[in-house]
C-alpha positions in Angstrom: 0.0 0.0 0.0 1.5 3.6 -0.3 1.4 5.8 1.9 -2.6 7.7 1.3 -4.6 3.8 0.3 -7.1 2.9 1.6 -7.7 -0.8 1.0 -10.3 -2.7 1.3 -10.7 -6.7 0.7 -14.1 -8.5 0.3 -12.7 -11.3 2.9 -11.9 -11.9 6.7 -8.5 -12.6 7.7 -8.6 -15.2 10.2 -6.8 -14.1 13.0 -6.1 -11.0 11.8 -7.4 -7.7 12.4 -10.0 -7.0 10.1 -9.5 -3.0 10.4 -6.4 -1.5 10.7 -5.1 2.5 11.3 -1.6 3.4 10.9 -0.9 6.8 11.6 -3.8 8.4 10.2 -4.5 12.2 9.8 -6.6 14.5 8.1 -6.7 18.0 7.5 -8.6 20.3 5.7 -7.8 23.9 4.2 -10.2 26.7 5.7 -10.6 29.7 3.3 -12.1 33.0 4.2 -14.0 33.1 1.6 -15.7 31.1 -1.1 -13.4 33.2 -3.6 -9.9 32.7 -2.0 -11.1 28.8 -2.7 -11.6 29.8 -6.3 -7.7 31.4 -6.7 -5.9 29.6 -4.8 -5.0 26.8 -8.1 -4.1 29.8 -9.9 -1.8 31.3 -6.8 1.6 31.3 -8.9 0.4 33.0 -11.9 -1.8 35.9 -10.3 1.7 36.4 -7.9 3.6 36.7 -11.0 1.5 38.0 -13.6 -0.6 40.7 -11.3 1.1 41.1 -7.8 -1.8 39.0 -6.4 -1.6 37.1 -3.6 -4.5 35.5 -2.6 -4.9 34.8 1.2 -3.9 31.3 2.0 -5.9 28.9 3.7 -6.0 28.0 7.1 -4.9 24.6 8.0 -7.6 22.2 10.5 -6.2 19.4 12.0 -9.5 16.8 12.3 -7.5 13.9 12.5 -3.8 13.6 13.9 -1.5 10.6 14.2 -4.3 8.2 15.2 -3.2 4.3 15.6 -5.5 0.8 16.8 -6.4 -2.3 15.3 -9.7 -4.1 15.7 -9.9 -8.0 16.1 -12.5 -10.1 14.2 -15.6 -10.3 16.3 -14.6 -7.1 18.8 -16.5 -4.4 19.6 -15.2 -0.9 20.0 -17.0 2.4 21.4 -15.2 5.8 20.2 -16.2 8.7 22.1 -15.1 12.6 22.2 -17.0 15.9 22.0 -18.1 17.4 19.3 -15.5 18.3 16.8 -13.4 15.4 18.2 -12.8 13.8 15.0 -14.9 10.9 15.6 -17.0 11.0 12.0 -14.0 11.8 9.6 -12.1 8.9 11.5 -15.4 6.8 10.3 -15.3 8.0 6.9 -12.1 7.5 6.2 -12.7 3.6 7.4 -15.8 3.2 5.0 -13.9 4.9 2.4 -16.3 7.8 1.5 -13.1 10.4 2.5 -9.4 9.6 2.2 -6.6 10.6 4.8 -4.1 13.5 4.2 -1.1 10.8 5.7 -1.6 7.2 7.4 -3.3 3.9 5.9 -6.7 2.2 6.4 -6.5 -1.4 5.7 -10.3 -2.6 6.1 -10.7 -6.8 5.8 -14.3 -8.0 5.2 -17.5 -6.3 3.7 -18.2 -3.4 5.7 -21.6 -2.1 6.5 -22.0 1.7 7.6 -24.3 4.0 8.9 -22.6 7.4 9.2 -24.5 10.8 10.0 -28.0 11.0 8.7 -28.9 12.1 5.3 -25.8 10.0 3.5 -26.4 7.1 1.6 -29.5 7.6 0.1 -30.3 9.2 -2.8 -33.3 11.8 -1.4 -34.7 11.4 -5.0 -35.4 8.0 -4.7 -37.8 5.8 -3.0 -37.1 3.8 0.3 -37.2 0.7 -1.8 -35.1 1.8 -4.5 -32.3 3.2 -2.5 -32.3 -0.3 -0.6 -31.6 -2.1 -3.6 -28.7 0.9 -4.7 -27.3 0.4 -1.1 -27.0 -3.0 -1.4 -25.4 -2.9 -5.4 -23.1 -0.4 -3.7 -21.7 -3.4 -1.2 -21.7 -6.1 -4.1 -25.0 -7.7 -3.9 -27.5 -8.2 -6.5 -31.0 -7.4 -7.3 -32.2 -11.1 -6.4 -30.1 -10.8 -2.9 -32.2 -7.8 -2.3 -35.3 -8.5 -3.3 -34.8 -12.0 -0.8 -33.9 -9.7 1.6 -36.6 -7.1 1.3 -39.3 -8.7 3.4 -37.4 -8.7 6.5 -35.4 -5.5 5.9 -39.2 -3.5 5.2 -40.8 -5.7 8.6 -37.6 -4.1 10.9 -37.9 -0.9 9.6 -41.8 -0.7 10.0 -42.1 2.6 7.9 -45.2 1.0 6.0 -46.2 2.6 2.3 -43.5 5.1 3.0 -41.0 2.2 1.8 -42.5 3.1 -2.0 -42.3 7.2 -1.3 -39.2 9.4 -1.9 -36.8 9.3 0.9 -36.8 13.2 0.6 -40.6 13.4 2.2 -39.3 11.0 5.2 -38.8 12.4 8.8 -35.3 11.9 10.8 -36.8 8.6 12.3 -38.0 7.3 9.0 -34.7 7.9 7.4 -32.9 6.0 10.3 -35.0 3.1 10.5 -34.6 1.9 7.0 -31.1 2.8 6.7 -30.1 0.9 9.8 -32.4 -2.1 8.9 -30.7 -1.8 5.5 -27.0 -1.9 7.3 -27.6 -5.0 9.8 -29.9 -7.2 6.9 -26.9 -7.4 4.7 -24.9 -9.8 6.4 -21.6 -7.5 7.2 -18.3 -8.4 8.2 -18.0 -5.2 10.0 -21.0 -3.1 11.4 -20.3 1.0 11.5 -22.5 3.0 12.8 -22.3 6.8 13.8 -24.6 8.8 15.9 -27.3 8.6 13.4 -29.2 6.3 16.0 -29.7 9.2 18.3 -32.8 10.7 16.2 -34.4 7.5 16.7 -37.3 6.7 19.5 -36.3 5.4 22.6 -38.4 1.9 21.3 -36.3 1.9 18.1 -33.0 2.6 19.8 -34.0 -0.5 22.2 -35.0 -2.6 18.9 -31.2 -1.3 17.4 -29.0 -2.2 20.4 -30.9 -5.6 20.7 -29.8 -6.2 17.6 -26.4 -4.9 17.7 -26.3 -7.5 20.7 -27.4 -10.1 18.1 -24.7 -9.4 15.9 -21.9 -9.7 18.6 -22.6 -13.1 19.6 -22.5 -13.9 15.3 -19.3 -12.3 15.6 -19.5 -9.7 13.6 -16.8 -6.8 14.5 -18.6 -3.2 15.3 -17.5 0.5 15.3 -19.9 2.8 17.2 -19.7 5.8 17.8 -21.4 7.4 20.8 -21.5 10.0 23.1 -23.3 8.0 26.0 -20.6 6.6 28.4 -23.1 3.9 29.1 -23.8 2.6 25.7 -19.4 2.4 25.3 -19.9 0.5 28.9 -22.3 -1.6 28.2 -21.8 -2.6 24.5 -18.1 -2.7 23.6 -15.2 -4.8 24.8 -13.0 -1.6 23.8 -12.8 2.1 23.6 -11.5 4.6 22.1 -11.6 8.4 23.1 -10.8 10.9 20.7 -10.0 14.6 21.8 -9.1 17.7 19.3 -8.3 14.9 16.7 -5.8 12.9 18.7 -6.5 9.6 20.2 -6.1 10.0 24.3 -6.8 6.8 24.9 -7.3 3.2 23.5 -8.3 0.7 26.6 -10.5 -1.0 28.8 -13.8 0.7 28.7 -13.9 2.0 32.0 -11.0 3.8 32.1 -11.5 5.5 28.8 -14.8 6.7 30.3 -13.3 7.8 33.4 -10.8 9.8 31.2 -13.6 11.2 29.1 -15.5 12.3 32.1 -12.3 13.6 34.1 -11.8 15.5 31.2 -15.0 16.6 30.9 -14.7 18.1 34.8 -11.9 20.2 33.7 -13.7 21.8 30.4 -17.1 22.4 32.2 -15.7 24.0 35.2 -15.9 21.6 37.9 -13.2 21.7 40.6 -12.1 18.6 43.0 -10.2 19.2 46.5 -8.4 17.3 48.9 -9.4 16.9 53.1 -6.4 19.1 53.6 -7.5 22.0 51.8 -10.6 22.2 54.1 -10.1 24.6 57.3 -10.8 23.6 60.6 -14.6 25.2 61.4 -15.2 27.8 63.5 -18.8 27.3 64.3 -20.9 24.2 62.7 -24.9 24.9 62.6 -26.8 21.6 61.8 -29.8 21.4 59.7 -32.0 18.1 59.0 -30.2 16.8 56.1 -27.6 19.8 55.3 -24.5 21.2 57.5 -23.3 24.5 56.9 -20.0 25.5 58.8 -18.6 28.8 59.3 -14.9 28.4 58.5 -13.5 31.8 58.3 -15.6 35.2 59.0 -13.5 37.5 56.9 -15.7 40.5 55.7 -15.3 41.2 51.7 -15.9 44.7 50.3 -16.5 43.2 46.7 -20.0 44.2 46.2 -19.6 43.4 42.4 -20.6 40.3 41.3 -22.6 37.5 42.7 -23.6 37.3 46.6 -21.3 33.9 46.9 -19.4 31.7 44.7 -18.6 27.6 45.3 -14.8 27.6 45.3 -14.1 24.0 45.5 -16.0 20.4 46.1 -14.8 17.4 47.7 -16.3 13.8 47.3 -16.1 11.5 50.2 -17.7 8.9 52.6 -19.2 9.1 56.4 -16.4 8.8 57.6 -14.7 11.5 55.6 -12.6 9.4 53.4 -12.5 11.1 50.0 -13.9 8.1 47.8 -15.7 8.4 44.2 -16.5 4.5 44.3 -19.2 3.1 46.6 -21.2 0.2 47.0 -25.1 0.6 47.1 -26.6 1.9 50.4 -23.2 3.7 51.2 -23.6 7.2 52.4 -21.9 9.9 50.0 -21.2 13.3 51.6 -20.7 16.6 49.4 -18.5 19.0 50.9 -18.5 22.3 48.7 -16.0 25.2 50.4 -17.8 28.6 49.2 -17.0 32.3 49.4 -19.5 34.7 50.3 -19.1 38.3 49.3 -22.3 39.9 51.0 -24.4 38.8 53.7 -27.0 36.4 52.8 -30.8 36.2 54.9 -31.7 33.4 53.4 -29.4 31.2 51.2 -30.3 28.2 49.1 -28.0 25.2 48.8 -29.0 22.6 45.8 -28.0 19.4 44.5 -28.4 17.6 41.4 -27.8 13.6 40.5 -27.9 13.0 36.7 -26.4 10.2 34.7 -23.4 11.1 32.1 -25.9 12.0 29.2 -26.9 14.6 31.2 -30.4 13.3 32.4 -31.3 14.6 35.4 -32.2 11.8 37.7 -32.7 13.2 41.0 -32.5 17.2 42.2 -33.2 18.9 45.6 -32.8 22.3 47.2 -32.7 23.3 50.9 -35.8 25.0 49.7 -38.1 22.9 48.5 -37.1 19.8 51.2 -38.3 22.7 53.3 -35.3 22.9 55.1 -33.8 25.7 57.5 -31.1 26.8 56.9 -29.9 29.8 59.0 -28.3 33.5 57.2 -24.4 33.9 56.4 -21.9 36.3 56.8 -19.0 37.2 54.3 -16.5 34.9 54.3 -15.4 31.2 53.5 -17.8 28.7 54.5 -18.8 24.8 54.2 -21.9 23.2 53.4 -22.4 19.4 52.4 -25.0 17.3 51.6 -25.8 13.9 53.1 -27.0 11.1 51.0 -27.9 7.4 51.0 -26.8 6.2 47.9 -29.5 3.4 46.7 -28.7 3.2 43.0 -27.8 0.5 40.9 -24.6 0.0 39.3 -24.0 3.3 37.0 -21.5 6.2 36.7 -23.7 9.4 38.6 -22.6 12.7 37.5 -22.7 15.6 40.5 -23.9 19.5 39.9 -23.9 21.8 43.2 -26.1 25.3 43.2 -25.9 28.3 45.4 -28.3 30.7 45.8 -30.6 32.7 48.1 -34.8 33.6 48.2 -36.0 36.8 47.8 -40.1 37.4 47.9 -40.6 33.6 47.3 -38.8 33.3 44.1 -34.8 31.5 43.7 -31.7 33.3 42.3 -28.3 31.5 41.4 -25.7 32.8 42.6 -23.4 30.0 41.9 -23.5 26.4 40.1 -21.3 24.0 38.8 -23.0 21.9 36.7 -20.5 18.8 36.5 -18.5 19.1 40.0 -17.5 15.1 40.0 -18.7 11.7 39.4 -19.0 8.9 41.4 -19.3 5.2 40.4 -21.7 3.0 42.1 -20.8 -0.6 41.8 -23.1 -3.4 40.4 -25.0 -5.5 43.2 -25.3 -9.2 41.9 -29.2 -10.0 40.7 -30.6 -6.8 41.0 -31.3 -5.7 37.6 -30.4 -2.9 35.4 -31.5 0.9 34.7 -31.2 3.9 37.2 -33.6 2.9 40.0 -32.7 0.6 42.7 -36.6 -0.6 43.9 -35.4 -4.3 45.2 -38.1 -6.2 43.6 -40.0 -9.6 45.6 -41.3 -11.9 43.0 -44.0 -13.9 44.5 -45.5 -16.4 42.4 -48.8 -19.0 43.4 
């Protein structure tokens, strides 16, 4: 291969990986404007000729120096942010983009679904661009047509199988394309975050599927931004940031990089028990402490009444911990600054998984709790809470505030202060809640 192929066999190589990236990059030349685009071929002779010199472009790194193999029959999860690189890196395994530098070697007929709208030609109907996906991949009209039945029965888009694509919704367009991608028998499965736009029903039908397909031992790429999908799906992943791979291992610590990461970009701050000052004064509330650590007036009477400085994550006993077991007590400790005497502050908190789905939130305010005035100055509060969840990765937000005439006003809030990591209880289902079922049966 030289150095820019991208190969592709229509065989699996026993034993051997069936995709392979060496070194791959990509970048793409940014121009100002549509006309810089136009000159830029004719650079040399508007320089000579004219005294022209048309701006150059600026250079955009999507992809840099990215490297991993993928076994025959393995799942892997990437995941990043938006703008990570994540789709290019998918369209330059399909083929449908080629790398600036690197190599793609891609064993086994590939089946993709990449971000909606490609694919499909929006002129034609469902049922034709089913039999053009499947010519595209090597199989013929009779295939196709044997396959139809069972590809227009997942999809369950009724008569709008014989309509234009272009009159189909989001969800239409997804169903069809993804029954099309997993009815063709593929070596390799890759699919991008098209399923998103699906219903939660269809996303359940897909991943049941998907699940289908990895005991046949067929090898996936999925791209995703929910940590739980990469946790719960892949043997692998992959976590792309600014187009260069950070990591390539076990799936939960990539997702512990990714949200660790993801502390430091959103604002969230983590401390140590040796950054917290002996208290002064400690007044105790039902389920909420606030203690007065330092009583240092401020004169800064710009800017919010009181701001959380720092958060700390810990157990009863005030071991700083971000791994429990269900039951176990987690305390909250958040160290604050507050600029201007408060009458009546408000201290909330906020349990949401990593999609960002709020799953629990509650406020000193509307438990009804009492929580007594503050003075300027550095101060503690923490929040005490029985932890029964099932096993899942909980993300943490923290809110400061104080009521005036009835109605709440933020002062401070960090919306992703931590995450803790609850740890699986043996025969006790799946999902958020944690109701420890009895089964009784006569």
């Amino acid at each position: 291969m030289t150095k820019l192929e991208v190969a592709t066999t229509g065989r699996m190589l026993d034993g051997k990986s069936v995709v392979s990236v060496r070194s791959i990059g990509k970048t793409f030349h940014i121009y100002s404007k549509p006309a810089d685009r136009l000159l830029r071929p004719l650079a040399n002779q508007l320089r000579r000729l004219f005294k022209i010199n048309p701006r150059p472009p600026r250079l955009f790194h999507a992809l840099q120096n990215v490297s991993f193999n993928i076994s025959p029959g393995e799942t892997v999860g990437i995941i990043g942010r938006n703008g990570s690189g994540k789709s290019t890196l998918l369209q330059i395994i399909v083929g449908t983009l080629r790398p600036t530098e690197g190599s793609v070697e891609v064993n086994g007929r590939v089946s993709a679904l990449l971000e909606l709208g490609a694919g499909f030609n929006p002129e034609f109907t469902g049922r034709d661009n089913v039999y053009l996906a499947g010519a595209i991949i090597g199989l013929g009209a009779a295939e196709m047509s044997a396959l139809m039945p069972v590809i227009e029965k997942f999809a369950d888009i009724g008569e709008y199988i014989d309509q234009p694509v272009k009159t189909y919704s989001s969800g239409m367009y997804v169903r069809l394309a993804f029954s099309v991608a997993i009815h063709v028998s593929p070596d390799i499965l890759v699919v991008d975050e098209a399923l998103a736009v699906g219903d939660t029903a269809f996303q359940t039908k897909c991943l049941t599927r998907i699940r289908k397909m990895q005991a046949e031992g067929v090898s996936i790429i999925l791209v995703t931004h929910s940590t739980n999908t990469l946790l719960e799906y892949c043997d692998r992943g992959i976590y792309l940031r600014h187009g260069q791979m950070v990591l390539d291992g076990a799936c939960r610590d990539v997702v512990k990089r990714y949200a660790d990461d993801l502390v430091d970009e959103e604002g969230g701050a983590v401390i140590y028990a040796d950054e917290i000052e002996a208290a002064q004064a400690v007044a105790v509330v039902e389920n909420a402490e606030v203690a007065v650590i330092v009583d240092t007036p401020s004169q800064d009477d710009v800017g919010p009444a009181s701001e959380i400085l720092a958060i700390e994550m810990c157990d009863d006993t005030g071991k700083s911990r971000t791994t429990f077991t269900f039951g176990e007590r987690l305390v909250i400790k958040v160290k604050l600054r507050v600029h201007r005497a408060i009458e009546t502050p408000c201290y909330g908190v906020q349990i949401k998984s990593v999609d960002d789905i709020a799953l629990w939130a509650g406020t000193t305010q509307n438990m009804q709790i009492d929580v007594p005035g503050t003075k300027p100055g550095l101060h503690e509060f923490r929040w005490d809470l029985t932890l029964n969840f099932t096993g899942n990765r909980y993300v943490i937000a923290v809110g400061v505030g104080d009521i005036d005439s009835g109605e709440y006003h933020r002062h401070s809030r960090v919306p992703y202060a931590g995450h803790i990591d609850v740890l699986p209880q043996p025969h006790s289902g799946h999902g958020w809640l944690a109701p420890q079922p009895l089964f009784i049966s006569s």
